[in-house]
N, C-alpha and C positions, 0 to 999 in steps of 0.2 A: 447444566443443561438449560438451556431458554427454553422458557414456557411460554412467557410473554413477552411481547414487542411492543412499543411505545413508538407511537409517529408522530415528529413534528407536525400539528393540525395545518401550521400556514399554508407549509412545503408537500403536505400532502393535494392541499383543496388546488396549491398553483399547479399542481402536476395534469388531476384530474379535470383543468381546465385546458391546461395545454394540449394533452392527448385528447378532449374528445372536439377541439377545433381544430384539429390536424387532418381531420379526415382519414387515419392512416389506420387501418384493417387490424394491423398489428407493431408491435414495437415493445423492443427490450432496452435496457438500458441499468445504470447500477444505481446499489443501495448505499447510501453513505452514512455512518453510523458508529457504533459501538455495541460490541458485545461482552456484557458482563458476567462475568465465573461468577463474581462474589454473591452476585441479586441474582441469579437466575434470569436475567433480563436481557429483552435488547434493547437497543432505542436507533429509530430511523432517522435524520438529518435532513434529509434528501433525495431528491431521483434525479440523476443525472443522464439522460438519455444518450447509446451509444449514437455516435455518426454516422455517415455512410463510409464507407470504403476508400480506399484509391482508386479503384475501378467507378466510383459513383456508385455503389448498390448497398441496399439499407441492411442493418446486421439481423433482420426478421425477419418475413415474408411470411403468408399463406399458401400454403398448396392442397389442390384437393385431387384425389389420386379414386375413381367410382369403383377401382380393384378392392379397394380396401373397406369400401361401406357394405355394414353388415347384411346379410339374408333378410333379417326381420327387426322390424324397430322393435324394443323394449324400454324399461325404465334404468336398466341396468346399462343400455347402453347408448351411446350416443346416435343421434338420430343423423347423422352426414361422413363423409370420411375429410373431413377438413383438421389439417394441422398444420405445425409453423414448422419453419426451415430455418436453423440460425446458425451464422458462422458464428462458430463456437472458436476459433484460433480470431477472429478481429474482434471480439470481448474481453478475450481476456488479455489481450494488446491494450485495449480501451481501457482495461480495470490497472493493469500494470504505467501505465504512463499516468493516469488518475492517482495513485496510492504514492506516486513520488510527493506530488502536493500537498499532500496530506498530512495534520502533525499530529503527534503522539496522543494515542487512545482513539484517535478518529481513521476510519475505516473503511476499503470497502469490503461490506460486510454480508453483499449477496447481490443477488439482480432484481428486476422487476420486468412482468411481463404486461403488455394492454394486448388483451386477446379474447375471444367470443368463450364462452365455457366451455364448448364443445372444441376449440382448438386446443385449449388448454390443456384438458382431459386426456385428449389422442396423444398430446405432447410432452408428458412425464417425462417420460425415460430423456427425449431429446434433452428439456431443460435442467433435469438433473447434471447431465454431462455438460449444459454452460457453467450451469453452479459451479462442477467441481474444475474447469477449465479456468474460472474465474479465480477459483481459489487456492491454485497451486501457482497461477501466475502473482499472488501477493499472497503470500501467508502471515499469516496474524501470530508473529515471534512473538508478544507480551507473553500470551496467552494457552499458545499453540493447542488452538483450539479444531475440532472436527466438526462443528458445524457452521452452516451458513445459512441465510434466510432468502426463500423466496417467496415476492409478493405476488399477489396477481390482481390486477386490476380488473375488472370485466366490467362488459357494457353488455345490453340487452341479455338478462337488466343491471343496470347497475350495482356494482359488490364488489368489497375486495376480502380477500382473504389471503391468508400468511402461513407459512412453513417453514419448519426446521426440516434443512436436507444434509443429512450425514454423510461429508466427506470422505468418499470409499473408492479403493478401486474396480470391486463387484457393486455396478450401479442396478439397483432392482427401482420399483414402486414402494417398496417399505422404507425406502430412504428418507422416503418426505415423511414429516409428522405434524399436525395440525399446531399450531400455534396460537393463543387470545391475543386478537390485536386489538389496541387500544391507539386514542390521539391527546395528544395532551401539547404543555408547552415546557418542554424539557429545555433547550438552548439559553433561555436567558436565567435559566439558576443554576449555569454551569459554575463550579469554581477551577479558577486559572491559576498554573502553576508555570512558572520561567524558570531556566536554567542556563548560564552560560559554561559550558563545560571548555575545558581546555586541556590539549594533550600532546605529545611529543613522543611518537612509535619509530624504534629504529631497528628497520627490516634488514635481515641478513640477504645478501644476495651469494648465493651458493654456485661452486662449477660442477656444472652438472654437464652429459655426453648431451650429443646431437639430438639424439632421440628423447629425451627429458629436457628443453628448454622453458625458462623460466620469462620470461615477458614482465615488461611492467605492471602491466595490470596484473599479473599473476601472482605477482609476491605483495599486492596491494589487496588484492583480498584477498588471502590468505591471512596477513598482518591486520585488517582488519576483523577476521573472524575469530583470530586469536585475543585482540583485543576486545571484541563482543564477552567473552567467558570473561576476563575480567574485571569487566563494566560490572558484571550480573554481582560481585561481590561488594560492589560500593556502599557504603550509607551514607546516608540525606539527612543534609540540614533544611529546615526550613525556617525561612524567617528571622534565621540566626541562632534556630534553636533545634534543640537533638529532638526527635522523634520518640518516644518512649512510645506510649500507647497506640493502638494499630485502629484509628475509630476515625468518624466522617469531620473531614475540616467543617467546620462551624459559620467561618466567618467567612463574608466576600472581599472580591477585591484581588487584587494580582499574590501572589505568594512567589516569593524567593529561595530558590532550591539551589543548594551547592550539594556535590557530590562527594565523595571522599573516600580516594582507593584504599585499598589495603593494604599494606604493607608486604611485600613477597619480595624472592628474589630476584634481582633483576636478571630475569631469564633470557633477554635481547640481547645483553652485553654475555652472558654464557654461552647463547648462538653466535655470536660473532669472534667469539676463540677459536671454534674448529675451524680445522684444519680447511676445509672446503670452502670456508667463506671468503672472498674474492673481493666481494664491496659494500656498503651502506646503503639503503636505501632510506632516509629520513620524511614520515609525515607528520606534520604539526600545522599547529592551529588553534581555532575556536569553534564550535559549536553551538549554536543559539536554539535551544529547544523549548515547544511549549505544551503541555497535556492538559487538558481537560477532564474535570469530574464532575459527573451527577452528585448529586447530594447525599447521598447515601451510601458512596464509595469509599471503603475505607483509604486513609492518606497513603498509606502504601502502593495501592493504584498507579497513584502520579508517580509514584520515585520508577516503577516498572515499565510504563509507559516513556516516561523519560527515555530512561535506558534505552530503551526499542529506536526511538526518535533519532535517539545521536548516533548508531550503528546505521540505523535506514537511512539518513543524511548523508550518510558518510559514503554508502554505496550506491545509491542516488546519482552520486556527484560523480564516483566512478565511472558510474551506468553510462550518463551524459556524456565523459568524455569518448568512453569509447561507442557512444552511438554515432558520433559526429564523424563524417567522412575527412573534412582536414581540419585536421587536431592542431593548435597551437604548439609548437616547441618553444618554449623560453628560456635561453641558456643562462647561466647563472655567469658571474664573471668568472673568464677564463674557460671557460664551455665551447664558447667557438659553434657557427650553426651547423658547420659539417657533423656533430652529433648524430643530427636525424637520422643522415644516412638514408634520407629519402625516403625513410618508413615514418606515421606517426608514433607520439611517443608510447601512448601502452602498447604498441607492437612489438616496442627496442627489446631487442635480446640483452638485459643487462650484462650478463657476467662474462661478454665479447667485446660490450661497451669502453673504450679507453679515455671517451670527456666524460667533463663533469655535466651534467643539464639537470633544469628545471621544469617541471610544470602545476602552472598554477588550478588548484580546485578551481570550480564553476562554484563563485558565491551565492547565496541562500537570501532571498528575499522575500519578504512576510506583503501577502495583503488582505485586508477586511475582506471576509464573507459574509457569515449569517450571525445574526445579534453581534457578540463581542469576540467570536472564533475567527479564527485565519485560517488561511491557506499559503502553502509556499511556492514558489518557485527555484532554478536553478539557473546563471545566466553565466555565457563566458566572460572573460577577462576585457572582449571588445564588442561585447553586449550592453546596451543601455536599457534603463526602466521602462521605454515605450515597446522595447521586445516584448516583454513581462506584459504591459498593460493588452498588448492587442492580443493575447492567447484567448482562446473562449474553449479549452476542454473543463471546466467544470464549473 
């Protein structure tokens, strides 16, 4: 359970300057971070403020409603009926396209609010339901954690203050629980850990009736999520050397993590004897993953984190193909482009499919953010670096 929260001091003061030269009443936007089982802890990165819409209209607002302002002022309660309005479906849009970029252990890890106290206050229940909108649209697999944090920034007078909001589907006012917020300079005594992983998944594709069809993408993740469970059994080398003791890496400087599955049956080549299986679907590759630890995080962390990275990479890259309206078909030799069949390719009904085709993942590209951490990207096959460089969501 986090008690306490740790804010980058830079990244907080740049925020606090940003919002209050915006002139803007209100505004939400996410928390970027980490949250630690092991320390009780979180730690904030950054505020990434949501954008506006497709329509142009900003994901916060004020609204004051004089039905809802009470009979008589007291201390107990707020002196106006002013609260915020937030599209809680374009945050957690904003949080899910954010959390692709993101590498392993880094987060988004809750929202943050700039709001009067008296908006604030009226607006529990609402910003609860962003939190947990936020947080089904990215779930935190390391961890698989039930809380998330919300900040609140406030002006007149100036304050912030922090909460643990427990991810629930009965949203109350108890959900929130005060948290110690603290600033400190966490980012540059991170220790960095790199992994190239590499793998070679061979999906069964099965005959299945009309009414049960299987799709590209549908036996891609599937075959993915199968191969997530036997990530989870791997152990790590680092450095070239076996892991015994479960205690906080010591030294700086990049560390070297190989993976190494365990020996099972090979259950893919046993799927692919029954009787119903029809064809091969083959994913392979490389995966370039990177985690990040506080200093006090045991090394086991990183080997967890990893794991998480090369799964959420993997379905990322899925993600992107099938967001894209026209999908690349790449036929392989002797594929022939009549393949498509006029559909893109995760739509192809494999096991009616009679060519052979290809299609190539959306490659993974690393660029500098804050101190020595990255952030990633995904680009197509006829996507070049200056796509990557002119993005501005985070």
């Amino acid at each position: 359970m986090v008690n306490t929260v740790v804010v980058e001091k830079p990244q907080l003061l740049s925020a606090e300057d940003r919002l209050s030269q915006s002139g803007l009443s209100a505004q939400v936007g996410l928390l970027i971070g980490k949250l630690s089982p092991t320390l009780d802890r979180g730690f904030i990165f950054d505020f990434i403020p949501t954008p506006q819409n497709d329509a142009g209209e900003a994901a916060c607002s004020v609204s004051k409603d004089d039905k809802k302002k009470p009979p008589s002022k007291s201390k107990s309660q707020p002196s106006d009926s002013i609260s915020l309005v937030i599209d809680k479906d374009w945050i957690a849009e904003h949080a899910r396209q954010v959390s692709r970029m993101l590498l392993g252990g880094i987060k988004v890890v809750g929202i943050y609010v700039w709001a009067t106290d008296s908006a604030f206050k009226n607006s529990t229940i609402e910003l609860c339901q962003t939190v947990n909108a936020a947080a089904k649209a990215v779930p935190i697999l390391e961890i698989d954690s039930d809380e998330r944090l919300l900040v609140h920034i406030g002006y007149s007078p100036r304050r912030y203050t922090c909460r643990n909001c427990t991810i629930t589907s009965n949203i109350t006012s108890s959900c929130l629980r005060p948290c110690d917020l603290k600033t400190g300079l966490v980012l540059k005594t991170l220790r960095t850990f790199k992994c190239t992983y590499n793998f070679s998944l061979r999906l069964p594709i099965r005959l299945v009736g009309a009414s049960n069809t299987q799709t590209f993408s549908d036996i891609l993740r599937q075959g993915i999520s199968v191969h997530a469970n036997e990530l989870r059994g791997a152990k790590a080398v680092v450095d070239g050397n076996f892991v015994v003791n479960d205690e906080p890496c010591s030294t700086d400087g990049l560390h070297e993590v190989e993976l190494l599955l365990p020996l099972l049956n090979d259950t893919s080549a046993e799927a692919c004897s029954q009787k119903d299986v029809v064809g091969l679907l083959i994913l392979s590759g490389s995966v370039c993953s990177f985690a990040f630890l506080t200093p006090k995080e045991p090394i086991s962390q990183a080997f967890s984190e990893i794991k998480g990275d090369i799964i959420m990479s993997l379905q990322s890259r899925l993600d992107v193909i099938c967001d894209e309206v026209d999908e690349d078909l790449a036929p392989t030799a002797g594929g022939g482009e009549e393949a498509s069949n006029e559909k893109p390719v995760s739509k192809l009904i494999l096991h009616s499919l009679r060519k052979t085709c290809g299609l190539s993942f959306p490659r993974r590209v690393f660029v500098p953010w804050l101190a020595d951490t990255y952030i990633c990207d995904y680009l197509q096959p006829s996507e070049t670096l200056e796509v990557c460089i002119s993005k501005t969501i985070i």
